[in-house]
N, C-alpha and C positions, 0 to 999 in steps of 0.2 A: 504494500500500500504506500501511499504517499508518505515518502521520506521528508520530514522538516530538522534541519539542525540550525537551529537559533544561536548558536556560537559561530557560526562559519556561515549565518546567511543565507544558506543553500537549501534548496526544495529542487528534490527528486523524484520526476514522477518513469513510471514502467509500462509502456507501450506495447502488445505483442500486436505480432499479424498469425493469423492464425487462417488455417483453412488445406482441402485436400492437397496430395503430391501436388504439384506440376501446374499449382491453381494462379502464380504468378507471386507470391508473397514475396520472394526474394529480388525479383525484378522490380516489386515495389519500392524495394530499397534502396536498391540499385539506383532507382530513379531518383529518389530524393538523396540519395548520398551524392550524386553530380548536382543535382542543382544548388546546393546547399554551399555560400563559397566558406573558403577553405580553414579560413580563423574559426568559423562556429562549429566547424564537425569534428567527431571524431574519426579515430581509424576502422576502418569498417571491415569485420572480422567473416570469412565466410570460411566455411568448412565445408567440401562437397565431397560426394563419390564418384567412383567412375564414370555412374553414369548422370553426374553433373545434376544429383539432387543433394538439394543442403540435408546435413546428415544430423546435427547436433542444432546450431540458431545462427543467426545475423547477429550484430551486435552495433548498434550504429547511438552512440551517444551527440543528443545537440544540445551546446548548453547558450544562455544568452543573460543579461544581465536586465536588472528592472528599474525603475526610476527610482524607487523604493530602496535598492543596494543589494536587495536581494538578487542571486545568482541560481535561475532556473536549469536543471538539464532534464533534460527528456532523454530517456535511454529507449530503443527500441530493437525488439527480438522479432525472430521469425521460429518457428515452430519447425521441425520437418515432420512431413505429411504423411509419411507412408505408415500405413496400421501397425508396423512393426515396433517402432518407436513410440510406443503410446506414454510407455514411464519418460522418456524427457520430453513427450510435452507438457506434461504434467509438474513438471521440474520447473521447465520456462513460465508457465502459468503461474506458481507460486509470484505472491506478493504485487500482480497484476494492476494497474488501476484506469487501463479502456484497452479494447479491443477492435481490430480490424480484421472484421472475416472474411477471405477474400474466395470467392466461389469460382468457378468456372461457367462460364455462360451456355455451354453448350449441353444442348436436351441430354445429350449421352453422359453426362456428368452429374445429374440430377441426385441419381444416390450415392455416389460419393459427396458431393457437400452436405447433405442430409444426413448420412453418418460424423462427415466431421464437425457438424454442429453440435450431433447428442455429444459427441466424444468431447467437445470443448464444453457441453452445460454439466456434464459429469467431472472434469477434472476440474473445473472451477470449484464446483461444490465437494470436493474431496481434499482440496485447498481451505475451505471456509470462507468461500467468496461468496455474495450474493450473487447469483447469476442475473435475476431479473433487474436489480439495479444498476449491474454494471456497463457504465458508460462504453457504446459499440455499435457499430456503423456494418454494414454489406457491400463489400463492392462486388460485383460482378463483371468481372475480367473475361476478356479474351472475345468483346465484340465485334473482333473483325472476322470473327472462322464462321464455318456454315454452319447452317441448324442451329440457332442460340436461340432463345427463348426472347420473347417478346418483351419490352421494359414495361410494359402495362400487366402483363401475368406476372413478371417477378414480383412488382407494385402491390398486385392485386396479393398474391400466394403471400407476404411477407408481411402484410400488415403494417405497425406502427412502427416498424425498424425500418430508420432511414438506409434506401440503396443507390447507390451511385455505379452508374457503367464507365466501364473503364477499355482501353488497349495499354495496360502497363508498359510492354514493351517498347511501347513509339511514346510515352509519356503521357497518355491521354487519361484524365480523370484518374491520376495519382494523387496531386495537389488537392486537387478537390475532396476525396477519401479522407487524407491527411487531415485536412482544415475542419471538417464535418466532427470528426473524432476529436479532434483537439476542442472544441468549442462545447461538443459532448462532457469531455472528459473538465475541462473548466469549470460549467455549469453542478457536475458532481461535487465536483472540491468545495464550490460556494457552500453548496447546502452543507456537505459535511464539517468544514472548516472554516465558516465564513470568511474565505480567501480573497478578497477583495479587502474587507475592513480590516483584517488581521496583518497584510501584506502589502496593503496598495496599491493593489493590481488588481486593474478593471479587465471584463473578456476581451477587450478591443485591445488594450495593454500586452494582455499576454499573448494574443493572437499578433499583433502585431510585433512583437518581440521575437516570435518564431519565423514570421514570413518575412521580415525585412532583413532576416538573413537567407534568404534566396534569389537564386537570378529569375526574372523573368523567361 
């Protein structure tokens, strides 16, 4: 959960991407580790297999400072997908506080993201996470392959969770994933830690403390 240390100023918050293999989560990252320039990021750790699926997480920390003095970093992970690895996502999951689940768009992927949703409301709650409050967005990736499902039936099937379509690959509707969660994930803080009056930092504050470290 949200790290505060009041001797060092610094508030740590933990970001996963979570979602099936091959669902683009790592190429999320990818993306936002290039546009991000180079003073605000960290080193951006990828672990793959042979066959060029992250095996272990991503590990991509961005930190920025507040008018306040206060010194925000957002660390963010990626999960690997594959059903084998169930215990370290469950590992990554611990101490979480928002979530990007990133689907794959295409009809033939349907139960694959449908399994990796229980799979992530189970390990949340195996954590001691509330799953239904926690702060978490949908992208559904990979709208440029055939057969994808319609953004009005995803709309429609998904209900009150916000989704957003993306082509991670080419950078389309990464940022905007990003920024949905992040504004998510603020809004939670207020309520929990009234983080605005406690910190001095408004959502437009801390959203723009992150974005104005990016290139267009």
């Amino acid at each position: 959960m949200v790290q505060i240390n009041m001797a060092d100023r610094e508030i740590t918050v933990k970001v996963v991407y979570y979602g099936p293999a091959l669902s683009g989560k790592t190429t999320n990252l990818q993306q936002l580790h290039e546009l991000i320039d180079s003073p605000s990021r960290g080193k951006m750790v990828t672990l793959d297999t042979a066959d060029d699926r992250t095996l272990y997480f991503d590990f991509l920390p961005i930190q920025f400072g507040t008018q306040s003095g206060f010194s925000v970093k957002i660390k963010l992970f990626t999960v690997p997908g594959q059903v084998m690895h169930k215990s370290t996502r469950k590992v990554v999951l611990a101490g979480a506080d928002a979530i990007a689940f990133i689907a794959d768009s295409q009809r033939s992927s349907a139960g694959a993201n449908a399994y990796s949703w229980r799979d992530m409301e189970a390990n949340l709650k195996s954590n001691g996470i509330d799953f239904a409050n926690m702060p978490k967005v949908v992208q559904f990736n990979k709208r440029d392959l055939p057969d994808v499902k319609p953004l009005q039936e995803i709309k429609k099937a998904w209900g009150d969770i916000p989704t957003y379509p993306a082509v991670a690959i080419r950078g389309e509707g990464v940022l905007e994933t990003f920024r949905a969660l992040l504004r998510s994930l603020y809004r939670s803080m207020e309520e929990r830690h009234s983080f605005g009056e406690k910190f001095g930092v408004s959502e437009e504050d801390f959203l723009k403390g992150v974005f104005e470290n990016f290139t267009p």
